[in-house]
Backbone atoms as SQL, in Angstrom:
CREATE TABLE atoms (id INTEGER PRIMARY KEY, chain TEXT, resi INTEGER, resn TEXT, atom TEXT, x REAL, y REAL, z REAL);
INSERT INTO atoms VALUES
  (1, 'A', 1, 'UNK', 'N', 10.800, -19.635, 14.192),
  (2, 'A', 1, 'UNK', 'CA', 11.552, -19.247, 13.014),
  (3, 'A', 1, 'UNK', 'C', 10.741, -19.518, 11.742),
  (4, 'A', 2, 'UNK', 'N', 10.421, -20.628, 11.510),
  (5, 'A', 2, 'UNK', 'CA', 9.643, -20.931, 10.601),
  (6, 'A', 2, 'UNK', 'C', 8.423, -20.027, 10.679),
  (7, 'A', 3, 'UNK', 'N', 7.724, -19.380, 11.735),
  (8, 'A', 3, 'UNK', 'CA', 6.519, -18.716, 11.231),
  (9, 'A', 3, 'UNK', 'C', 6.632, -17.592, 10.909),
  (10, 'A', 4, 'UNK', 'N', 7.982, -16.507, 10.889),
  (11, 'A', 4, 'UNK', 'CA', 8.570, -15.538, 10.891),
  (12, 'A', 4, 'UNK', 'C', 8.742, -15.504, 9.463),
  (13, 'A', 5, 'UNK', 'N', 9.150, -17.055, 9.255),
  (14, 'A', 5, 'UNK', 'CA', 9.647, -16.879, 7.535),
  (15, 'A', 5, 'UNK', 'C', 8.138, -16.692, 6.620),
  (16, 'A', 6, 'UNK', 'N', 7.645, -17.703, 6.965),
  (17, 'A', 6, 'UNK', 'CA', 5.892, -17.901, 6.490),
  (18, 'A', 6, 'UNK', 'C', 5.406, -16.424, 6.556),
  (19, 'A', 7, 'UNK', 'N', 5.201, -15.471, 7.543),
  (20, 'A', 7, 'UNK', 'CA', 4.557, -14.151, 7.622),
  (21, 'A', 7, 'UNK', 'C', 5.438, -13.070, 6.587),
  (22, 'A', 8, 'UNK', 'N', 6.661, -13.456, 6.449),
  (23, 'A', 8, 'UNK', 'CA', 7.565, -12.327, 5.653),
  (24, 'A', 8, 'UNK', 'C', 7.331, -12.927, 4.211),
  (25, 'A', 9, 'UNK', 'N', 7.028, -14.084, 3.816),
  (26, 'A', 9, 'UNK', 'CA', 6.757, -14.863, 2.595),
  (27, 'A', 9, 'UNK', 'C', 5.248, -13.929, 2.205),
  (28, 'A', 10, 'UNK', 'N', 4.131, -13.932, 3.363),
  (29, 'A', 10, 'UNK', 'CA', 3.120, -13.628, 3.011),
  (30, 'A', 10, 'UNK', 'C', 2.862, -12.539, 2.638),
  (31, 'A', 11, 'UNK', 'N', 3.587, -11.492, 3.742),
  (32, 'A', 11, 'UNK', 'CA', 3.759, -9.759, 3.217),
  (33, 'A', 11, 'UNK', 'C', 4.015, -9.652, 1.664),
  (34, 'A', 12, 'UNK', 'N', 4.957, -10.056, 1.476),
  (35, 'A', 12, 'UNK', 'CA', 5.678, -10.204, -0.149),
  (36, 'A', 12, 'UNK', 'C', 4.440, -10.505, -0.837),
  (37, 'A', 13, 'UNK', 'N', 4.031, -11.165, -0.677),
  (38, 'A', 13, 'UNK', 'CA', 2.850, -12.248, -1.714),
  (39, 'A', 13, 'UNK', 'C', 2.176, -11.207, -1.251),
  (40, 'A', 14, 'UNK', 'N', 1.206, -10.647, -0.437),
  (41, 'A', 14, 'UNK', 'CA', 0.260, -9.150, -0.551),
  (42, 'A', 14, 'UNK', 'C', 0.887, -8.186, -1.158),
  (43, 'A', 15, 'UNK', 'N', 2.077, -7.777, -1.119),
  (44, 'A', 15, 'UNK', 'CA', 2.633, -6.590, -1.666),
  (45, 'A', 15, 'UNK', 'C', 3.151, -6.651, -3.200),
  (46, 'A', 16, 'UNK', 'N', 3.099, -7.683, -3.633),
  (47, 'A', 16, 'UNK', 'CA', 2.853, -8.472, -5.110),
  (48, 'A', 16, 'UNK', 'C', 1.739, -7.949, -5.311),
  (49, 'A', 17, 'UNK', 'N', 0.544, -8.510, -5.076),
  (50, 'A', 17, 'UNK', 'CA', -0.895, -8.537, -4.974),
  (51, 'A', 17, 'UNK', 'C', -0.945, -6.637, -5.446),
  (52, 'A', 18, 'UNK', 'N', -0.861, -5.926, -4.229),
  (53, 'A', 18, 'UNK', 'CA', -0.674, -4.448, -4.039),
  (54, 'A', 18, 'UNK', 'C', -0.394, -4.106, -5.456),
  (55, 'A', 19, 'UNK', 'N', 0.771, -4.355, -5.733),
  (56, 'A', 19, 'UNK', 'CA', 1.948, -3.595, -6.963),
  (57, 'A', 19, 'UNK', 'C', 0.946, -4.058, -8.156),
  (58, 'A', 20, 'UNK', 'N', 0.718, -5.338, -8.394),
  (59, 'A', 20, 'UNK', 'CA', 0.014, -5.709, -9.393),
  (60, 'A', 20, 'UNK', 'C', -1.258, -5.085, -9.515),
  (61, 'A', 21, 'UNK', 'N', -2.408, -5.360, -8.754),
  (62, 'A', 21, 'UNK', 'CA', -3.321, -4.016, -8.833),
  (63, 'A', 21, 'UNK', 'C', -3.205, -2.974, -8.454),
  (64, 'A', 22, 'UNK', 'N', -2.199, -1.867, -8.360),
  (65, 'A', 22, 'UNK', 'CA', -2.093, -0.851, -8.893),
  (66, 'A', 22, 'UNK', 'C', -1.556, -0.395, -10.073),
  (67, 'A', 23, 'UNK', 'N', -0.787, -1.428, -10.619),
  (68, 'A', 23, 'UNK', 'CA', -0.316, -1.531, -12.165),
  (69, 'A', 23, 'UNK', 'C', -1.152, -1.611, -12.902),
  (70, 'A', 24, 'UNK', 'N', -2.122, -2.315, -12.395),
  (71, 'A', 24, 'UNK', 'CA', -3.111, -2.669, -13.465),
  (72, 'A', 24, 'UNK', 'C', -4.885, -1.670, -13.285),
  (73, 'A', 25, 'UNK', 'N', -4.255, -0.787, -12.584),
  (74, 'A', 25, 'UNK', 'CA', -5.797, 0.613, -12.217),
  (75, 'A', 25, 'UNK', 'C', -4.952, 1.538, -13.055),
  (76, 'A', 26, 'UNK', 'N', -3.397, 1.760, -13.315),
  (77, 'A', 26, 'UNK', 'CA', -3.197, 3.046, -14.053),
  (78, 'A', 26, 'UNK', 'C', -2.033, 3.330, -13.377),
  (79, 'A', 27, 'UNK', 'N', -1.512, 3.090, -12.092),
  (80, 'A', 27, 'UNK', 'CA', -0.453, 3.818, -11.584),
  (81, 'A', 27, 'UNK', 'C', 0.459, 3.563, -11.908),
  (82, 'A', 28, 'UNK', 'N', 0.780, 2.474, -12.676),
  (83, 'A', 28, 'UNK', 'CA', 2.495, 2.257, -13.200),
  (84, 'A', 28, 'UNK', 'C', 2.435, 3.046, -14.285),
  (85, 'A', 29, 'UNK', 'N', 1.587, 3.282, -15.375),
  (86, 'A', 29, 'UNK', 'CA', 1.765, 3.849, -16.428),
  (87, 'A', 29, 'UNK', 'C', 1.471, 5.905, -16.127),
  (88, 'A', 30, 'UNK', 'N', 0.767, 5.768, -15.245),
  (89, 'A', 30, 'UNK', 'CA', 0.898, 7.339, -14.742),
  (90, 'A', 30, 'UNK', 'C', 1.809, 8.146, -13.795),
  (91, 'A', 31, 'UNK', 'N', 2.391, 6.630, -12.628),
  (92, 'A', 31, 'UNK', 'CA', 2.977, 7.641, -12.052),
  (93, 'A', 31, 'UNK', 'C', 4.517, 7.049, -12.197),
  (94, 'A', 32, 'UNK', 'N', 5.678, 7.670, -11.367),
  (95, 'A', 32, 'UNK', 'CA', 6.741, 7.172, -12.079),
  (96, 'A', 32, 'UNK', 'C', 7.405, 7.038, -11.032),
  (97, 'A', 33, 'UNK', 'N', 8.492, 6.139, -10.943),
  (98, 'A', 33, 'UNK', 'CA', 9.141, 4.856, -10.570),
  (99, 'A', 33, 'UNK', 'C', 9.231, 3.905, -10.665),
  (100, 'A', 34, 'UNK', 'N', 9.956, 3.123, -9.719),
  (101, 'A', 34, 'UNK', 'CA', 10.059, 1.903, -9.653),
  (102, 'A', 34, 'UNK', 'C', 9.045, 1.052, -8.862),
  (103, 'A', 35, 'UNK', 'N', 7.686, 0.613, -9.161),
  (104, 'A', 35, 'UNK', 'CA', 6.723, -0.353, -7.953),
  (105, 'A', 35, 'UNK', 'C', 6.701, -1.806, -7.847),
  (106, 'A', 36, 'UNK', 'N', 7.388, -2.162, -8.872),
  (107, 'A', 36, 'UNK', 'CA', 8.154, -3.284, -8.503),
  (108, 'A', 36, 'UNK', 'C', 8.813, -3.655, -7.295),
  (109, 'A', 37, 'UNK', 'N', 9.730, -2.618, -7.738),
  (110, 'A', 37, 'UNK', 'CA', 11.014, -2.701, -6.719),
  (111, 'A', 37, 'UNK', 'C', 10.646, -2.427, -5.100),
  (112, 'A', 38, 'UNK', 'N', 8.656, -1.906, -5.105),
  (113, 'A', 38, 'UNK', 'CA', 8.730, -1.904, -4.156),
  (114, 'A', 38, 'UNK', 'C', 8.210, -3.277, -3.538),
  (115, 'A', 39, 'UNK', 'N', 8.167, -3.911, -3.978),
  (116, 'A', 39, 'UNK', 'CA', 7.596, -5.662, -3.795),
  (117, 'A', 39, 'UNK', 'C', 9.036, -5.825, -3.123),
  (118, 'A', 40, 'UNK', 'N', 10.213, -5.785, -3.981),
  (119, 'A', 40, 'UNK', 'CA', 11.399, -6.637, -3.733),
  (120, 'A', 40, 'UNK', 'C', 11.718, -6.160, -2.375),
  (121, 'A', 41, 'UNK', 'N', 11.569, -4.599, -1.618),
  (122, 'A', 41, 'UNK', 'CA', 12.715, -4.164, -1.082),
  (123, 'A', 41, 'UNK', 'C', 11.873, -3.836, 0.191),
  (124, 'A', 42, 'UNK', 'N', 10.560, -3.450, 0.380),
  (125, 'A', 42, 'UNK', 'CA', 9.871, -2.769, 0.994),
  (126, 'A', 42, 'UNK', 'C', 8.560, -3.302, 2.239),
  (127, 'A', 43, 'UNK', 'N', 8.025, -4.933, 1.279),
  (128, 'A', 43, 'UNK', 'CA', 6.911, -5.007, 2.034),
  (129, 'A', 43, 'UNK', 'C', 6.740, -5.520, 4.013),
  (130, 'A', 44, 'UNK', 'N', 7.992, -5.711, 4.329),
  (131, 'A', 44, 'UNK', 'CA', 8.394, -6.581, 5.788),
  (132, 'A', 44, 'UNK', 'C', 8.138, -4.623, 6.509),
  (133, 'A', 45, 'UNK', 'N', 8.308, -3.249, 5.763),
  (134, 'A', 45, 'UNK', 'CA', 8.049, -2.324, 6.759),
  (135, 'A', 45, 'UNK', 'C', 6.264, -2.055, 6.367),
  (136, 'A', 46, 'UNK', 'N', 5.466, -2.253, 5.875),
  (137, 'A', 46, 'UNK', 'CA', 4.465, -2.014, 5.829),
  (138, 'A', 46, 'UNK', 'C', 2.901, -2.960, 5.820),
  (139, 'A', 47, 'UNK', 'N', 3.800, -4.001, 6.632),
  (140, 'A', 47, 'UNK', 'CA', 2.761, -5.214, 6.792),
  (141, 'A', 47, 'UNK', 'C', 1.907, -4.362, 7.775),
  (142, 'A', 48, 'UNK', 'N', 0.632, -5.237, 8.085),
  (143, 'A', 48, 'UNK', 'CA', -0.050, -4.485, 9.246),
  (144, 'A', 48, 'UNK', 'C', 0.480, -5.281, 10.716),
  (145, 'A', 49, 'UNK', 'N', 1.415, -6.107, 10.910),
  (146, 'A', 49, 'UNK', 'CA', 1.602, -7.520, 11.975),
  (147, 'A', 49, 'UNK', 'C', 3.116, -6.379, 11.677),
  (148, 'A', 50, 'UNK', 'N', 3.320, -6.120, 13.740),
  (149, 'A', 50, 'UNK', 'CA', 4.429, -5.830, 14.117),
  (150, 'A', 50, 'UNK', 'C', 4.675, -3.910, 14.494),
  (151, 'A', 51, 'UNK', 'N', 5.522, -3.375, 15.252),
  (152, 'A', 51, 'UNK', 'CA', 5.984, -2.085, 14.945),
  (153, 'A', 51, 'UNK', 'C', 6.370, -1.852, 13.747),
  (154, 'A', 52, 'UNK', 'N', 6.554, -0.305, 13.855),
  (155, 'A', 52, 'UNK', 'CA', 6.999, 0.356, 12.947),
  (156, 'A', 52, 'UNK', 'C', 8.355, 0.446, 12.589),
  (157, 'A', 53, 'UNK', 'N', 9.101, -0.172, 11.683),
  (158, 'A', 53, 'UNK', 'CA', 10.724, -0.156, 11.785),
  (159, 'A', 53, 'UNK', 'C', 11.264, 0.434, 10.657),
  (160, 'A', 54, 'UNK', 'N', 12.042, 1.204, 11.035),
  (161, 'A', 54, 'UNK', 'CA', 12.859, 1.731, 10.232),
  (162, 'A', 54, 'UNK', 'C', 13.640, 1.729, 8.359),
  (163, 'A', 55, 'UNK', 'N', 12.691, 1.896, 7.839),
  (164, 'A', 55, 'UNK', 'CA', 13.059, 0.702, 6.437),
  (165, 'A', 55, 'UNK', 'C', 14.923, 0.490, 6.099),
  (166, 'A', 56, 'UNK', 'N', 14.797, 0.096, 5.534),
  (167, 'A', 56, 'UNK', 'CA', 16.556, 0.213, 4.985),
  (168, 'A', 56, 'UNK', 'C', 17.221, 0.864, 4.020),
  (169, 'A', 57, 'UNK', 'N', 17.697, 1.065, 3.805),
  (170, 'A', 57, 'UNK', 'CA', 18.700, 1.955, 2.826),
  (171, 'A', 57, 'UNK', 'C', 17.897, 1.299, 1.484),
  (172, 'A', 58, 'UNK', 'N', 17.876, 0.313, 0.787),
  (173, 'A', 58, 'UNK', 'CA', 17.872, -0.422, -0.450),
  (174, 'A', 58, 'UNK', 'C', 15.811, -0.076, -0.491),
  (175, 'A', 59, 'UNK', 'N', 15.040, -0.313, 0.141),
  (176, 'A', 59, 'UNK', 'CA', 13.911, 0.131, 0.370),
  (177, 'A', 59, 'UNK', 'C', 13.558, 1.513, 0.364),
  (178, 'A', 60, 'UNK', 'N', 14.195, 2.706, 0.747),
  (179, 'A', 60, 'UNK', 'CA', 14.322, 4.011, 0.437),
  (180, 'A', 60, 'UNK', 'C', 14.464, 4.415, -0.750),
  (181, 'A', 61, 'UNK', 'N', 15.823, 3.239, -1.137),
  (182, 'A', 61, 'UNK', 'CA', 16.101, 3.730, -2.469),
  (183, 'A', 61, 'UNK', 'C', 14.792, 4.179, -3.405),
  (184, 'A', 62, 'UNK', 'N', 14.201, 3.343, -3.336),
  (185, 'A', 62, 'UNK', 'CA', 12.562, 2.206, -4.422),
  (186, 'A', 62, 'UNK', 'C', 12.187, 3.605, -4.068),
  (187, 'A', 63, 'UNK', 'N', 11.590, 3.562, -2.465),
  (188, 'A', 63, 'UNK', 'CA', 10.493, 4.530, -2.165),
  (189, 'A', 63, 'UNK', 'C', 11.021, 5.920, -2.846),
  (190, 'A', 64, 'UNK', 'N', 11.953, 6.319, -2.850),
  (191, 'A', 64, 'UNK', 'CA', 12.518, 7.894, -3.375),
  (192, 'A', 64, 'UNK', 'C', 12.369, 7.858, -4.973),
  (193, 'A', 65, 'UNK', 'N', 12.271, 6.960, -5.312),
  (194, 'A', 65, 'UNK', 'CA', 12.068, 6.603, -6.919),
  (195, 'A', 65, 'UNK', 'C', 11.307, 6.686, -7.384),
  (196, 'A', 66, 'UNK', 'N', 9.694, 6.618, -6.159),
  (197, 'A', 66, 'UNK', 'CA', 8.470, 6.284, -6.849),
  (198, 'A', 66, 'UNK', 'C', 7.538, 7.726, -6.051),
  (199, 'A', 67, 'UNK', 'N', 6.844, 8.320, -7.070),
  (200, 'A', 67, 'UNK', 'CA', 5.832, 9.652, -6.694),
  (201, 'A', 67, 'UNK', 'C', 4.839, 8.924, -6.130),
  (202, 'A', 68, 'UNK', 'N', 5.084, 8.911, -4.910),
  (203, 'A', 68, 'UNK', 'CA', 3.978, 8.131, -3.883),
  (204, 'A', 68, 'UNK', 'C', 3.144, 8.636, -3.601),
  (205, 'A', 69, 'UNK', 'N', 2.860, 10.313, -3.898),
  (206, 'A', 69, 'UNK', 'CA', 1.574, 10.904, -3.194),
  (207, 'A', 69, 'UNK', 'C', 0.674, 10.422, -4.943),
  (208, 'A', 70, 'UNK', 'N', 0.889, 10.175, -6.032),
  (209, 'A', 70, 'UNK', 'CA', 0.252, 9.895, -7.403),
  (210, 'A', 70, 'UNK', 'C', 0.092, 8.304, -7.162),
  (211, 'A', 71, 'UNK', 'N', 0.899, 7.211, -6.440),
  (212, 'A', 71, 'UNK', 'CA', 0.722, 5.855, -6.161),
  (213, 'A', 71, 'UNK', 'C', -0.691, 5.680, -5.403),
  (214, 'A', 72, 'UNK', 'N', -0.505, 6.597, -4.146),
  (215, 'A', 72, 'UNK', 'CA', -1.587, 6.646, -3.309),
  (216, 'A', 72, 'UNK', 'C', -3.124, 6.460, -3.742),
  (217, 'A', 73, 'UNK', 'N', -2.793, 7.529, -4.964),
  (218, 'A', 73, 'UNK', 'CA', -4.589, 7.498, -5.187),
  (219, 'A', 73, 'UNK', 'C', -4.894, 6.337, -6.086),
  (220, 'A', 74, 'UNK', 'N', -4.310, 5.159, -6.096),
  (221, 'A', 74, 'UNK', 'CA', -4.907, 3.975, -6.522),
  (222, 'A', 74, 'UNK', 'C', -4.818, 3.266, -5.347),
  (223, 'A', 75, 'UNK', 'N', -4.677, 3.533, -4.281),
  (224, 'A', 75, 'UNK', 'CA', -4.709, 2.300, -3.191),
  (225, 'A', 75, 'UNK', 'C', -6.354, 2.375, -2.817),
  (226, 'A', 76, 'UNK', 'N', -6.532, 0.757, -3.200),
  (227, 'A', 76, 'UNK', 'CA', -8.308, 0.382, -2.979),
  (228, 'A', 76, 'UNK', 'C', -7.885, 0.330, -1.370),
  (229, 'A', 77, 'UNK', 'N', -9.285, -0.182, -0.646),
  (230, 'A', 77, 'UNK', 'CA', -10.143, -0.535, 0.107),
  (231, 'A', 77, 'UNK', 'C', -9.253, -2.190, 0.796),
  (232, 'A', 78, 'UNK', 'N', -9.286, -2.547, -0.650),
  (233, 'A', 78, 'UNK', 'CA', -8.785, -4.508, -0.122),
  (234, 'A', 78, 'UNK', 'C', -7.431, -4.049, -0.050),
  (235, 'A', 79, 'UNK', 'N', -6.704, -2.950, -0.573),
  (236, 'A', 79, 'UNK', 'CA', -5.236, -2.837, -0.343),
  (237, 'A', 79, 'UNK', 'C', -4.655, -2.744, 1.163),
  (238, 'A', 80, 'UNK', 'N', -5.857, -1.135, 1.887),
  (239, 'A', 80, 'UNK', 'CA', -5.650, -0.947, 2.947),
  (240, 'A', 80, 'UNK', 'C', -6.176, -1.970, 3.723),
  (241, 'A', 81, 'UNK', 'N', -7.041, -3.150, 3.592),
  (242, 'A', 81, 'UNK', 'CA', -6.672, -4.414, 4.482),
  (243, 'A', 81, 'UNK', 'C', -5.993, -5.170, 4.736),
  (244, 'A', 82, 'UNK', 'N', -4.926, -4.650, 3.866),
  (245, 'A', 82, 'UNK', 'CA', -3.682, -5.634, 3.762),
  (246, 'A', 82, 'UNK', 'C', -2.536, -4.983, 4.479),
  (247, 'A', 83, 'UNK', 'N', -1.934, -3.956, 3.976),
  (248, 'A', 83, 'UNK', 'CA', -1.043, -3.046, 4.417),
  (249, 'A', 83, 'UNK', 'C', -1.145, -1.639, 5.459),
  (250, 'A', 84, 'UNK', 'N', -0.404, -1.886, 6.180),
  (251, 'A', 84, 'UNK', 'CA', -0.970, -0.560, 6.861),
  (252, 'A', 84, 'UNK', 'C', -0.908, 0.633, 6.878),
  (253, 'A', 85, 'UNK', 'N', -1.451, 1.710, 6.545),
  (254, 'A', 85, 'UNK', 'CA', -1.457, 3.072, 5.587),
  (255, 'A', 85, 'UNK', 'C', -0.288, 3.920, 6.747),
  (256, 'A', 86, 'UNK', 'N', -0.750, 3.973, 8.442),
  (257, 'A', 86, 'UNK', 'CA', 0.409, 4.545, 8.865),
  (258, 'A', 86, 'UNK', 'C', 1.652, 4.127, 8.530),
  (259, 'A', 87, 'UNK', 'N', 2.136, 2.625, 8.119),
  (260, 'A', 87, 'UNK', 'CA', 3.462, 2.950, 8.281),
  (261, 'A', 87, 'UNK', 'C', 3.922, 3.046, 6.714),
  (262, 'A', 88, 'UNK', 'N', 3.199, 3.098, 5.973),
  (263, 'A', 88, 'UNK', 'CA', 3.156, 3.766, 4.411),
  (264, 'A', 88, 'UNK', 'C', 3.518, 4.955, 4.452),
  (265, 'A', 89, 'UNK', 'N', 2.886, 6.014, 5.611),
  (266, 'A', 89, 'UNK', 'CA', 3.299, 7.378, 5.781),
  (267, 'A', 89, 'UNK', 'C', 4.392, 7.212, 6.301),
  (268, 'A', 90, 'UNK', 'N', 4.882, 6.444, 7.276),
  (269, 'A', 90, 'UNK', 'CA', 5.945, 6.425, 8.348),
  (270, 'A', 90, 'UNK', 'C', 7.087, 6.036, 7.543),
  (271, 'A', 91, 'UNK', 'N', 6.777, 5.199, 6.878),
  (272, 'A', 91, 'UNK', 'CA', 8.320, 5.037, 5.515),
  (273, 'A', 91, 'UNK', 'C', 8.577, 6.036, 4.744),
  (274, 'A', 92, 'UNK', 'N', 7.659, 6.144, 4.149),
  (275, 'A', 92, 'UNK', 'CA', 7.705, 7.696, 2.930),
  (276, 'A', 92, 'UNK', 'C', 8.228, 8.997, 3.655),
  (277, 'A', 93, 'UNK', 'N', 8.140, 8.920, 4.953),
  (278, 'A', 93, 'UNK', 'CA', 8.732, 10.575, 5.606),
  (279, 'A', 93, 'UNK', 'C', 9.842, 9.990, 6.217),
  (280, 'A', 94, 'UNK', 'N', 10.522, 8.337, 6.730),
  (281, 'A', 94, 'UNK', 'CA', 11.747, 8.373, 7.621),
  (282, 'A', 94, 'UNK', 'C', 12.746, 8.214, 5.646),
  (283, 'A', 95, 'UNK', 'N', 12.274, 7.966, 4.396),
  (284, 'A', 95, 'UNK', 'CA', 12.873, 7.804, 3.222),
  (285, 'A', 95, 'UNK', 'C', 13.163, 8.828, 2.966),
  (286, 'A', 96, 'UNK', 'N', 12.526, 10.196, 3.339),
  (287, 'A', 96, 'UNK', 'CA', 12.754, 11.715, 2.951),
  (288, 'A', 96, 'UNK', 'C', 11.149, 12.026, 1.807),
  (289, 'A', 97, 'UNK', 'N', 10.594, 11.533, 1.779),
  (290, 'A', 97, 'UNK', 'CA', 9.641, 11.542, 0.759),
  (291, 'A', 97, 'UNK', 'C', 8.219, 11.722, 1.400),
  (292, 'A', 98, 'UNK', 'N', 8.169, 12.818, 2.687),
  (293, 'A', 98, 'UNK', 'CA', 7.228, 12.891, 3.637),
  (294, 'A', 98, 'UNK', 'C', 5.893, 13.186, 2.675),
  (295, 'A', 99, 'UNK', 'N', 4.172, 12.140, 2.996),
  (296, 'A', 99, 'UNK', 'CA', 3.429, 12.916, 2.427),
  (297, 'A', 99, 'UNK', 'C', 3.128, 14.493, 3.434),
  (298, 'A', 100, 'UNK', 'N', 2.176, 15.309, 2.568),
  (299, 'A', 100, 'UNK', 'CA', 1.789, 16.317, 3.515),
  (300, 'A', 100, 'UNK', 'C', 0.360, 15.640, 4.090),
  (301, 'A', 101, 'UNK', 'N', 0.723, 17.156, 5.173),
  (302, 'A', 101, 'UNK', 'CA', -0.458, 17.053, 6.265),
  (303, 'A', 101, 'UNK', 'C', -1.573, 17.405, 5.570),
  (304, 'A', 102, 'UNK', 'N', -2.603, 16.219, 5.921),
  (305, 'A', 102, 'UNK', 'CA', -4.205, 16.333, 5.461),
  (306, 'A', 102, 'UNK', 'C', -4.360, 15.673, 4.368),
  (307, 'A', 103, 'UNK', 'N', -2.995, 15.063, 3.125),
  (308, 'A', 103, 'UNK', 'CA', -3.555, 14.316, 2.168),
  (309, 'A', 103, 'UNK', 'C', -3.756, 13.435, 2.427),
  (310, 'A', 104, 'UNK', 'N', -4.520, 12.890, 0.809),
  (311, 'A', 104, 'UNK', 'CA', -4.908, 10.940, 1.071),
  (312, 'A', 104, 'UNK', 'C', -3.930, 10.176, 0.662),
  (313, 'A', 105, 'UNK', 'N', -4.007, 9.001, 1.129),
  (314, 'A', 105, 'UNK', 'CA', -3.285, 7.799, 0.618),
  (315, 'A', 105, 'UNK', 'C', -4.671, 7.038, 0.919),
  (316, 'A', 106, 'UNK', 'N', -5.263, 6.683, -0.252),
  (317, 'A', 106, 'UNK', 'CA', -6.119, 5.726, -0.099),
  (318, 'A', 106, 'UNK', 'C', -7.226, 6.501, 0.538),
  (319, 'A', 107, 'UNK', 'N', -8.011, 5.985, 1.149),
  (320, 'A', 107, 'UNK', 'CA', -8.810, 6.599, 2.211),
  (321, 'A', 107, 'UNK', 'C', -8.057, 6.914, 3.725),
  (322, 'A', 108, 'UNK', 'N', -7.148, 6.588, 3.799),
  (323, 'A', 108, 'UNK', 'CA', -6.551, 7.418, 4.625),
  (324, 'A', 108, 'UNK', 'C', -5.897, 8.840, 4.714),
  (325, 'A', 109, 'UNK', 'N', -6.180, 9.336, 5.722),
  (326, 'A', 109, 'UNK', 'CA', -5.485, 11.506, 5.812),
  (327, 'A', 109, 'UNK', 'C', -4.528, 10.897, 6.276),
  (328, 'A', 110, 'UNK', 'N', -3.773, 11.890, 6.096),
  (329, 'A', 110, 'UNK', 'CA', -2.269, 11.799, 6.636),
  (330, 'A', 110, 'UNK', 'C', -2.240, 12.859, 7.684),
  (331, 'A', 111, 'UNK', 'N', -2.078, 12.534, 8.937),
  (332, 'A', 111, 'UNK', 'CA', -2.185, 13.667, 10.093),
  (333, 'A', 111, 'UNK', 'C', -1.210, 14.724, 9.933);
């Protein structure tokens, strides 16, 4: 239990990390939503540790809020070591906010 809490503590604290440098390359002021909110609601579906699960209603919300294919093109290198870009795609399309086939997120294509 305790290491469950520690790993969901840590996601958060990377996805802080995430939100903050991309706030601070240009994407909060260029693209629009909420990326905050995706710290609060979002980071336990896009850790790289675990399946792919289903995000939640309150996490959709964020993601439908925020132009994620314009978020994308600030995700560095140290981001995608942190988070894992499939289930970045895999949230953004089970939220309704599918990227398309062949773009980037980061250096990742989206199949």
């Amino acid at each position: 239990m305790a290491a469950s809490i520690c790993k969901a503590r840590l996601v958060m604290l990377v996805v802080a990390v995430v939100v903050v440098g991309i706030s601070s390359r240009g994407a909060r002021g260029q693209c629009q939503g909420d990326l905050p909110g995706l710290m609060a609601e979002c980071p336990r579906y896009v850790g790289k540790a675990g399946p792919e699960v289903v995000p939640s209603r309150e996490c959709c919300n964020v993601v439908r809020s925020v132009d994620v294919e314009c978020a994308c093109q600030y995700i560095t290198k140290e981001v995608e070591q942190i988070i894992s870009m499939e289930k970045v795609v895999f949230v953004a399309k089970s939220c309704g906010k599918p990227l398309p086939h062949g773009s980037k997120c980061g250096s990742y294509t989206v199949p």
